[in-house]
N, C-alpha and C positions, 0 to 999 in steps of 0.2 A: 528576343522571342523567336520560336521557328516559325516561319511564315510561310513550309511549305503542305502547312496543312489549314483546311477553312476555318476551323475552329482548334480552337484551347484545348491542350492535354493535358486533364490533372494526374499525376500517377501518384498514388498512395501506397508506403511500404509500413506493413501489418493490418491486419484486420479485425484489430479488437475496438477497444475504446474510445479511442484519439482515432484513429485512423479513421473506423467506420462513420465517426461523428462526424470528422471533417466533411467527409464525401457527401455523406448521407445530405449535411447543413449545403454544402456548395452546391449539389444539388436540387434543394428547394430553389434557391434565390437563381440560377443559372441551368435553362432545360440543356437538353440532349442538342438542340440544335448548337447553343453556346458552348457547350464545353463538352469533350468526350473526360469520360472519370476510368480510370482504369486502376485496381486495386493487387497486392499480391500478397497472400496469406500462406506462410511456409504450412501451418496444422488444418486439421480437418474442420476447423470453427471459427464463426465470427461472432464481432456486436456478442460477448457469454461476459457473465460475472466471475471473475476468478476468487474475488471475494467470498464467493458461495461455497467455494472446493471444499471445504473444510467440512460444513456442513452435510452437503451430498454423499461423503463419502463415511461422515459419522450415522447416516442414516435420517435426520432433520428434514433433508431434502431429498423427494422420493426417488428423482429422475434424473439424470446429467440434461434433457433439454429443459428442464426446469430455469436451468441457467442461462441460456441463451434466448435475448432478447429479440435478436430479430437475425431471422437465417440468409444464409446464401441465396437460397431462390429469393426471399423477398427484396435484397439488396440488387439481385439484378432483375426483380420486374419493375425496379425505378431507373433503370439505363445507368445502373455499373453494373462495368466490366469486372467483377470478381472472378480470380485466379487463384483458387486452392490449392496447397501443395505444391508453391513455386515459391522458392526463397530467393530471393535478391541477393545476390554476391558480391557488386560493383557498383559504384558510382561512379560515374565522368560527367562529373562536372562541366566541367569547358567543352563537352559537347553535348552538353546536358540529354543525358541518356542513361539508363540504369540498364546493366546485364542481370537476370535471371534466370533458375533454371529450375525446372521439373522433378521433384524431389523422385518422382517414381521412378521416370524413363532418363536421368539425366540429361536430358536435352537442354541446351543456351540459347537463348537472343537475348537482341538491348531493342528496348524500350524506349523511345523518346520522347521526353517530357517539356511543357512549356511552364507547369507548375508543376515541385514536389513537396509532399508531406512525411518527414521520415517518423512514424511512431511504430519504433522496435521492441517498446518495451522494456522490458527487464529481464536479466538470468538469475536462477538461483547460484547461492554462493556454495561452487564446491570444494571443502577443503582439497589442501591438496597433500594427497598424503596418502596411502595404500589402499587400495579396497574401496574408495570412494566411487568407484566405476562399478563395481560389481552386480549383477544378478540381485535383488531385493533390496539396494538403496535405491531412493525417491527424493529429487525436490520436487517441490509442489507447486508451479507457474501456472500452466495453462490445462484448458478441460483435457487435450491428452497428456499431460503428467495424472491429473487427475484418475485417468482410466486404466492408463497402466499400473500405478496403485491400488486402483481396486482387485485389477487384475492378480497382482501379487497377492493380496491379501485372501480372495476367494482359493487360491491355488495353494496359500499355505499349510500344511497342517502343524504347525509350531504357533503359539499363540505368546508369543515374545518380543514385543515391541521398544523398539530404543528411538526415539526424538534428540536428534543433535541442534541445541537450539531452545531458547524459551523466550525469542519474541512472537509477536500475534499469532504466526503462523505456529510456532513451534507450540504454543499455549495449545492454540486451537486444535490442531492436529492430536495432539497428547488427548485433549476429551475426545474426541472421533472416534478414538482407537479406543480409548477404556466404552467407548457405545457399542463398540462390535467387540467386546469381551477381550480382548487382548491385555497381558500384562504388560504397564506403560513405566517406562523408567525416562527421566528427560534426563538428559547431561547437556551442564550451560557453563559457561567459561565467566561470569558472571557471580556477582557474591548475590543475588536473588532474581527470579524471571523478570520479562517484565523491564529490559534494559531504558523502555522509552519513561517510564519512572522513573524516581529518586528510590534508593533502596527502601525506604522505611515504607515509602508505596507498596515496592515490588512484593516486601513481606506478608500483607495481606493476601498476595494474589498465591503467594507459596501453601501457605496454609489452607488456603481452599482448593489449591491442586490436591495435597497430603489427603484431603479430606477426601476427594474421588475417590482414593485410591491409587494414586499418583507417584512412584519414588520420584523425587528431587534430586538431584547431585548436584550444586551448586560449585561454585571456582574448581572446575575441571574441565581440564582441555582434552579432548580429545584426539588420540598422536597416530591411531589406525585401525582401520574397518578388517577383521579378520576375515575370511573364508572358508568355507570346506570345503572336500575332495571333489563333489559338484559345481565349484567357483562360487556359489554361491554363498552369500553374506551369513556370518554365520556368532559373529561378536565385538562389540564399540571397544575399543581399547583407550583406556586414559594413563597419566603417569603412573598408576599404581593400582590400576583395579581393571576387572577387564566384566561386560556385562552380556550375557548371551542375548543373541538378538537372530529372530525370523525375518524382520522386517526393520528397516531403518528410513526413518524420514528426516531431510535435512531443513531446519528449519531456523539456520543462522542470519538469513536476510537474503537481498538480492544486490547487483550492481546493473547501473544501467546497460542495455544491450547497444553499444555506437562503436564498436569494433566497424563496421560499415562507415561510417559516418567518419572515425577517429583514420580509419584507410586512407578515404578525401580530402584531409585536412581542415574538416570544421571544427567551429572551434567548442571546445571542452572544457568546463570547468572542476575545481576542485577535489568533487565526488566522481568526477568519469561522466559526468550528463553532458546532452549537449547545452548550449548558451541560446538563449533567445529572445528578443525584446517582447515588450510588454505584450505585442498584436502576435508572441509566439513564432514571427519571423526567427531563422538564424540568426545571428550577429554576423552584418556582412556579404548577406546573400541575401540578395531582392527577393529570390523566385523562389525561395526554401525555406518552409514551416517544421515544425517538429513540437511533439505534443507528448503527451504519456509519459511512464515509468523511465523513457529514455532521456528525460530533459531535466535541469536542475531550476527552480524556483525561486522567485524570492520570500525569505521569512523578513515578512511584515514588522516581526518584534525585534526581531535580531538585527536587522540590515544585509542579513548575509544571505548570499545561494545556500539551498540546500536540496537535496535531492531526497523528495516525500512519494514514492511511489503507491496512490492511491489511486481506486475507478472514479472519486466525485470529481478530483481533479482533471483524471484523463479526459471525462468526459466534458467538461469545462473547456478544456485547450482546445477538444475538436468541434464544438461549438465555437469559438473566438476562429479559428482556421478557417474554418468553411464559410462563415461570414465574411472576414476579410477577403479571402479568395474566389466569392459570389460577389463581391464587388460592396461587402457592407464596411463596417468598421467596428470591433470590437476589442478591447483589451483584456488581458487576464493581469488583474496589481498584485498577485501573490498570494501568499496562507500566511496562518498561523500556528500551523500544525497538530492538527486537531483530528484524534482517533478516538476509536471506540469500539470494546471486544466484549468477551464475557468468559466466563470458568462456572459451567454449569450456571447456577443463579446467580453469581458473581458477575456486578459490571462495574468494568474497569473501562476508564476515558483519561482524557491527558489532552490539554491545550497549551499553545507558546512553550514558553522556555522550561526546562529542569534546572535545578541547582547548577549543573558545572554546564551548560549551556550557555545557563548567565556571569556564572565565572568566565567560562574558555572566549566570552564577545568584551569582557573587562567592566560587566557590570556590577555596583553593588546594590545590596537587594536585603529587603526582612522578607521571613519565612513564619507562617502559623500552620498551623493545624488544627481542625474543629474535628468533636462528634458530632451526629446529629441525627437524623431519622428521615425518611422519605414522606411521611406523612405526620400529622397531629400524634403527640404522643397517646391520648387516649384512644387515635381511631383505629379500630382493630386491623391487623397485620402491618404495622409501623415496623420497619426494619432499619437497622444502624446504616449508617456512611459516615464514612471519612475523608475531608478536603482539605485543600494540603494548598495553600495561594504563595506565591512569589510577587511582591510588591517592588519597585524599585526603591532603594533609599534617598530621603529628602523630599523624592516629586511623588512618588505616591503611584507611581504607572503601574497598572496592573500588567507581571510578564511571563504568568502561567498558573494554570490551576490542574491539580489531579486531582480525579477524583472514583473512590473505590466506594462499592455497597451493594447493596441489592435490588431488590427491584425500585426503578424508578431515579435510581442511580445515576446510569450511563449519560443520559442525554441531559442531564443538566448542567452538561460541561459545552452547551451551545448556548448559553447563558454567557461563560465565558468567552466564548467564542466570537460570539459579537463585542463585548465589551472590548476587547483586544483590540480588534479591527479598529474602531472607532479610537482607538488610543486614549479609554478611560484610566482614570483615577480608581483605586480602592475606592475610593472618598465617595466619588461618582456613585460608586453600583452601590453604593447600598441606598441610594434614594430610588434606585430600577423598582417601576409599579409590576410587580410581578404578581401574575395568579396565585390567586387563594382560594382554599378551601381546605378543610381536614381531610379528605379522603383523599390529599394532593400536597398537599404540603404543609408543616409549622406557621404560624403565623408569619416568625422570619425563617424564610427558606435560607437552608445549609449553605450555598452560594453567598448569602446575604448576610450570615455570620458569620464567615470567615473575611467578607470584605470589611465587615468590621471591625475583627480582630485584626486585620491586616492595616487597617486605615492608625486604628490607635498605636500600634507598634511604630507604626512611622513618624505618627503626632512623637511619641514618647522620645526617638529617637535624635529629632531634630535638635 
């Protein structure tokens, strides 16, 4: 520890989720006099939903500060030191100190820390391949991708949208674009959107894009982003068809941001996230926490790292961070991997394992699928769902549920969610005292008959 200052130096690199939580937490438990908090945020935003972008920018959400939860001024009228628009370039370790620099005026100093939290977050994934840099492509990360996007889109007068990409974001993004009138064509390298499904999932979710208004391209890769005589973005190119486009959004996923971190030598797992024990320490480094989009997890079902870039999580890890580093103790045991989106009225959720999830960890496994309805079939506006359970073979372990429909849908996949956790049986959930009522649910809710048809497949199989 440096001893040549009174007190503790927390330095925090990013300022969204993870980061701000951590600070925000270590500052409850630890004032101003105990520890100085010094934070640095390369964009113009802190503590914001990126989760929301999608929304904001399809018009749902009125305002970009709609998204941000708590600002700059009120992070430093609790004694941090937040530093906007200064990106962190270095680590040294061994003199534990981070160099940064002032994205406006290029200016440098290092920084020296007695404790750090690295949450970088995550980059969107840019192909690589021509025109990907251009004038009107967008990924969609943080409220300024958010803003420059808009920007494109108020400045366009081409009303021609291409989505490279049909997970969450790419889904997402695709409705935003057909709310502000634009024609939306998505191309996915995928045989149906919706990759974090089994396909016979994904295919629901296709049909109710088709239904917006939506073109679909399905198993097409896409090989290069044309241009015109202004540089500007001007057509998606795939192996054999080429689509005009105003406006291109990438929406293939992200990888973690530890290029910083991978410079130092911390240590990285499988996905490119950083490693870190359960209290979100490094692996191997007393003084080094790391939380958010830039860390890999462990799945609960599988036994394996995975890298789940979600805000419930980030904000969990800077919760656990700030605690242990306010002198408390807390751990984070992992997920299950548990989302949740929508396609206009369409909700779409997914917990634990897919089909070849539970193949590629060498599990075997029965598969059902139920109809069923969200509410009593006589009570009026009863709309279909479809769930889809993974049971392990022999023991009966429940190791994923998806689940598609309408409204009322979406969130009965925290039903599963906990049952995972808990490491039930099929068997198990179907004795769960769940709410009843017609205006809420069938006598046996959809959940509950699929753990049945999942429990007897297994009875059958033994």
């Amino acid at each position: 520890m440096n001893m040549s200052r009174a007190r503790e130096r927390l330095v925090v690199i990013g300022g969204d989720a993870a980061g701000m939580s951590a600070a925000s937490q270590a500052r409850r438990l630890k004032g101003p006099g105990e520890l100085e908090i010094v934070a640095f945020e390369r964009g113009h935003f802190t503590s914001y939903s990126a989760c929301g972008i999608p929304y904001w920018v399809g018009g749902d959400v009125t305002g970009r500060d709609r998204l941000i939860a708590r600002t700059p001024e009120e992070h430093r009228a609790r004694d941090i030191d937040l530093r906007l628009r200064t990106e962190v370039t270095e680590l040294d370790l061994d003199g534990q100190r981070v160099r940064a620099r002032d994205v406006d005026t290029g200016e440098e100093s290092w920084t020296p820390y007695d404790r750090l939290v690295i949450a970088t977050g995550a980059r969107p994934i840019r192909p690589d391949m021509p025109g990907a840099d251009a004038p009107g492509v967008h990924g969609v990360q943080t409220l300024d991708d958010g803003q420059a996007l808009l920007d494109t889109l108020e400045g366009t007068r081409g009303r021609r949208a291409v989505v490279v990409g049909a997970g969450y974001i790419g889904v997402e993004m695709a409705e935003a674009l057909i709310n502000r009138g634009y024609e939306v064509t998505v191309v996915n390298r995928g045989s149906e959107p919706m990759s974090t499904l089994d396909p016979d999932m994904g295919r629901l979710v296709h049909e109710a894009m088709e239904g917006l208004g939506i073109t679909m391209v399905n198993d097409a890769e896409v090989t290069k982003i044309l241009t015109g005589g202004d540089g500007r973005v001007r057509a998606v190119v795939t192996e054999d068809r080429e689509f005009p486009a105003d406006v291109v959004v990438l929406g293939i996923g992200v990888r973690p941001e530890t290029a910083l971190a991978e410079a130092a030598g911390l240590p990285l797992g499988p996905h490119g996230g950083l490693l870190t024990d359960r209290s979100m320490r490094v692996r191997g480094h007393e003084d080094i926490w790391a939380g958010g989009d830039c860390v890999e997890v462990l799945d609960l079902v599988s036994g394996q790292d995975r890298h789940i870039p979600l805000g419930t999580h980030a904000n969990k890890h800077g919760q656990v961070i700030g605690t242990n580093i306010g002198g408390g103790y807390a751990t984070f045991p992992g997920v299950v991997g548990t989302a949740v989106s929508k396609v206009c009225d369409l909700e779409i959720a997914r917990t634990g394992l897919r089909e070849k999830d539970a193949h590629r960890v060498g599990l075997r496994f029965e598969s059902v699928t139920i109809e069923s309805t969200s509410r009593a079939g006589y009570y009026p506006n009863a709309s279909p769902m479809t769930v889809k359970m993974l049971a392990e073979h022999r023991t009966g372990r429940l190791l994923g549920v998806q689940i598609v429909g309408r409204e009322g849908a979406g969130k009965r996949v925290d039903i599963a969610a906990v049952a995972l956790t808990a490491g039930m049986t099929a068997e198990q959930m179907t004795t769960l005292d769940l709410g009843y009522a017609p205006p809420f649910s069938p006598v046996w809710d959809p959940v509950l008959v699929a753990a049945r048809k999942a429990a007897a497949k297994v009875r059958d199989s033994l």
